[in-house]
N, C-alpha and C positions, 0 to 999 in steps of 0.2 A: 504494500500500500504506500503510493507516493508521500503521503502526509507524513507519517512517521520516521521514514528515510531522510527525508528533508528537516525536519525535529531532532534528529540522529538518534531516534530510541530504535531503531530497526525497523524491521519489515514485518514481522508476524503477528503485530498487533491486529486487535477487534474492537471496533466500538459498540459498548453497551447500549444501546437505542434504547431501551426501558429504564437504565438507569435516570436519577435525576435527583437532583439536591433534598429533597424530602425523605430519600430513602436512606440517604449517604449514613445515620445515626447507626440503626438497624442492622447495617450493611458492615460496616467496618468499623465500627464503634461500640457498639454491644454488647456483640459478643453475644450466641445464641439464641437472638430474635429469628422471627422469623424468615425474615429478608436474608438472614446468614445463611439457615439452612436452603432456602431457596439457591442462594448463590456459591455454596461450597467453596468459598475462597480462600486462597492458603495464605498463609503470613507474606511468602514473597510473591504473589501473582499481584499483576498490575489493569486494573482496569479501567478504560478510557470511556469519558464519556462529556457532552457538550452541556454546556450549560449559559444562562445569562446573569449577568453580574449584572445589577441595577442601584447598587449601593448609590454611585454619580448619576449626577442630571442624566449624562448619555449612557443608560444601558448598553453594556460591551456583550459579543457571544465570545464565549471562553471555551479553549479544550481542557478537561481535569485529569487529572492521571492521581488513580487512588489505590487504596491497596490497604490492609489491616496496619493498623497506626501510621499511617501514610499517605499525606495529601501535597498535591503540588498542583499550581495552575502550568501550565507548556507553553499555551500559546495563544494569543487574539485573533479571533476569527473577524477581519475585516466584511461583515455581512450588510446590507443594505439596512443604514438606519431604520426606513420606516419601516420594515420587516420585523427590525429585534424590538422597535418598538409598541407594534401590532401584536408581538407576542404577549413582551408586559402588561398590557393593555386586558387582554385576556383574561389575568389571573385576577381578575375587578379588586374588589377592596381584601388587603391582605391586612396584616398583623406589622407594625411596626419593625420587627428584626425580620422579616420577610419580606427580604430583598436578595433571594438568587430564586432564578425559576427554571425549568425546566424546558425544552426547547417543546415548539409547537409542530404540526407534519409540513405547514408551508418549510420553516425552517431547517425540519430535517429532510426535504425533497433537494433544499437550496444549496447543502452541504452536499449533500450528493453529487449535483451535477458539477456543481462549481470548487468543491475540495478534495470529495474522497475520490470519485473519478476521475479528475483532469485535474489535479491539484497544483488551483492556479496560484503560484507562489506570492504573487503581488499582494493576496487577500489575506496572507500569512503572517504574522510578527511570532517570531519565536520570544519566549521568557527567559532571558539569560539567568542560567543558575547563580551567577554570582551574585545579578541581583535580587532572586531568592531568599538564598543565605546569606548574605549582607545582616553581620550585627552593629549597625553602623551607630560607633561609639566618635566619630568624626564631630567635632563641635564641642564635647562636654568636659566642663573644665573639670580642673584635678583635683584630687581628695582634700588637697592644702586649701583648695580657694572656700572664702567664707562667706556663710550667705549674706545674699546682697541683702541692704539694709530695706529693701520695701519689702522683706517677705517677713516673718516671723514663723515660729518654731511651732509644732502643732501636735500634741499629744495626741495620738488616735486610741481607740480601743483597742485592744489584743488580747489573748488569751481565746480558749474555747466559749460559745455563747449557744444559745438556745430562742432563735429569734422568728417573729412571724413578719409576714408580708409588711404588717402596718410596722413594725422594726424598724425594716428595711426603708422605709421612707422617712419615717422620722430623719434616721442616720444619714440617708441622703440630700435633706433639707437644709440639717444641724451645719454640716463639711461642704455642703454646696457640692458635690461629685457630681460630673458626670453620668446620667442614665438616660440612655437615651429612649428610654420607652418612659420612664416615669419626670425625668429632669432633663432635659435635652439642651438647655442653656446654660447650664451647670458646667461651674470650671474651676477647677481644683488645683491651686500650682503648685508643681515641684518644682526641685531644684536637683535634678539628678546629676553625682559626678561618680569620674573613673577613679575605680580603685588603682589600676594596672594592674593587675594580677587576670586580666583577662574571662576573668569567670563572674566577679561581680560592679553591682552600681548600688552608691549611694544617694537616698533622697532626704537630703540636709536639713528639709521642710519638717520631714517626720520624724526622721534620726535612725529609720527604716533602710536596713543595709540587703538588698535583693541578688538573687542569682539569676545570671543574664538568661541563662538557660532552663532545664527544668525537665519535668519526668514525662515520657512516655504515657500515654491513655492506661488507666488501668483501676482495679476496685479500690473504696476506701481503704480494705484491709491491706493490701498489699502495697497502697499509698504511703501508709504508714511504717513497712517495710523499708519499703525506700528512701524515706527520711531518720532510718535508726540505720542505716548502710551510709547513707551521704556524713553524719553526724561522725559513723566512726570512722570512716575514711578523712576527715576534718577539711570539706570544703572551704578554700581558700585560707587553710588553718583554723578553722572556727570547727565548735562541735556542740552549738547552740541552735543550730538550725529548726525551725519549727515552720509546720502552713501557718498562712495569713488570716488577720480575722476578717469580717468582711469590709472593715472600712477600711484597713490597710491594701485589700486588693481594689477594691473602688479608687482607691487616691491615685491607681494608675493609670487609671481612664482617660482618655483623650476624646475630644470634642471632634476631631477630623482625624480620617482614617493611614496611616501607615503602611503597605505593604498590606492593608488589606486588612488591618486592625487596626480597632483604636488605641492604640499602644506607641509608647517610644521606642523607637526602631534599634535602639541597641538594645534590645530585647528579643529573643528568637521568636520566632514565625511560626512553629512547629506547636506551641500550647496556645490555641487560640479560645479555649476556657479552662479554666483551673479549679480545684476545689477550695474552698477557704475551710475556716476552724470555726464553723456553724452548721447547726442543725434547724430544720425547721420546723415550730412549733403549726401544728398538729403534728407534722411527721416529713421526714424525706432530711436531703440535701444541700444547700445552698452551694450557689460555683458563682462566679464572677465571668461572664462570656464578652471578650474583647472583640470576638468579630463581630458578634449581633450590638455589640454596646449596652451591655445590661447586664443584673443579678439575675438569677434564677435558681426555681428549687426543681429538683429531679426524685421520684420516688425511691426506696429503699430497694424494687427490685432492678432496677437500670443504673445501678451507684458508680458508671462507670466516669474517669476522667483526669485533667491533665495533671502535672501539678507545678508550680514554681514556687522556689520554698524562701525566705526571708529570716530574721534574725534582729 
């Protein structure tokens, strides 16, 4: 298949025509829903499939290349505006963090003739990987510098909590954060600097020292696992590491999106929601979801998710 060749992932790829962004949780995130067993997928198979990004004014169609704890955008599909736009159009009134859709049959007829058959290069931008994994720490000053005098020092909550929805708003009222389903004019400033040790950043506002990177998708229990392994390994010599409470992960929130998150981009790309150190009153999870811009709770039986640990 021309398209993949030219993308340089090979030639023996397949695009999933069923898949689509609604399924992707299910699918590769889960972990034995149904959509898993439907799709028997192995830890290394990679499956391709199109989709529309409508995050920005101009809805983009996107190629996605997924796989169990593995997402990558490839490439923009140069498609006739009013076409990706007639799709969006389609999906009528959505849900605020539902902004990626699913391609429509005009769209997948339009790939067809004009990519996956005659794959007409001009309609193609590849996604350079570097600028993927780009943890772009370029701009932040250094651990020595002291915060500027218009900001002031800002005690957040921390520890484990037990909090409901109405919680969750108060807390975002109280810090002004970023939520873009409940606060969307919300702006919460850090002051993030380099440690140099390449593995963390400081946010001098909170006094909250972050690891740029962060854990693989996976259950609470094993979550915790992995933060008593980082501890005794003593990331970046520290062996204090613990998850975030929920206004410590809010405070990272960003008003415009980053590589696709609202997040500061010396931060990896790879946990684009995290678990914090809350549970939610009746019952379930709280995560901090930087693509969609928001908190959310998840029930006790789907606990699955990312993690980026702090201190």
């Amino acid at each position: 298949m021309g398209l993949f060749t030219l993308l340089k992932l090979g030639n023996q790829h397949v695009v999933d025509w069923e898949m689509s962004p609604e399924y992707t949780f299910g699918t590769f995130e889960s972990w034995g829903g149904k959509e898993q067993v439907r799709s028997k997928i192995s830890r290394t198979e990679r499956i391709y499939y199109f989709f529309i990004d409508a995050w920005d004014e101009t809805p983009r169609l996107c190629l996605m290349e997924r796989g169990v704890k593995h997402a990558r955008v490839v490439a923009e599909i140069l498609a006739p505006p009013e076409m990706v736009r007639k799709c969006v159009d389609e999906q009528g009134k959505v849900a605020i963090f539902e902004r990626t859709h699913g391609i429509n049959e005009e769209v997948k007829n339009w790939l067809l003739e004009n990519i996956i058959e005659t794959c007409d290069e001009s309609k193609i931008v590849a996604i350079e990987e570097e600028a993927r994994e780009s943890l772009g720490l370029t701009g932040l000053p250094g651990a020595d510098e002291p915060l500027p005098s218009e900001l002031e020092h800002v005690n957040l909550p921390s520890g484990p909590a037990e909090i409901s929805e109405g919680d969750v708003v108060a807390l975002i009222k109280k810090y002004n954060f970023t939520d873009h389903e409940r606060n969307p004019e919300g702006k919460f400033s850090n002051y993030l600097v380099d440690n140099g040790d390449g593995q963390t950043v400081t946010d001098k506002v909170t006094g909250v020292m972050w690891q740029r990177g962060g854990a693989d998708i996976m259950s609470h229990r094993s979550m915790r696992r992995e933060l008593e392994k980082l501890n005794a390994d003593k990331l970046a010599g520290y062996d204090d590491w613990r998850l975030p409470s929920m206004a410590e992960a809010l405070s990272l929130m960003e008003q415009e999106k980053n590589r696709d998150l609202f997040l500061h981009p010396c931060f990896s790309s790879e946990q684009p929601f995290i678990f914090v150190d809350a549970t939610r009153r009746p019952g379930g999870y709280w995560f901090v979801d930087f693509k969609h811009g928001r908190a959310f709770w998840s029930s006790g039986t789907i606990p699955g998710g990312f993690g980026r640990f702090c201190r």
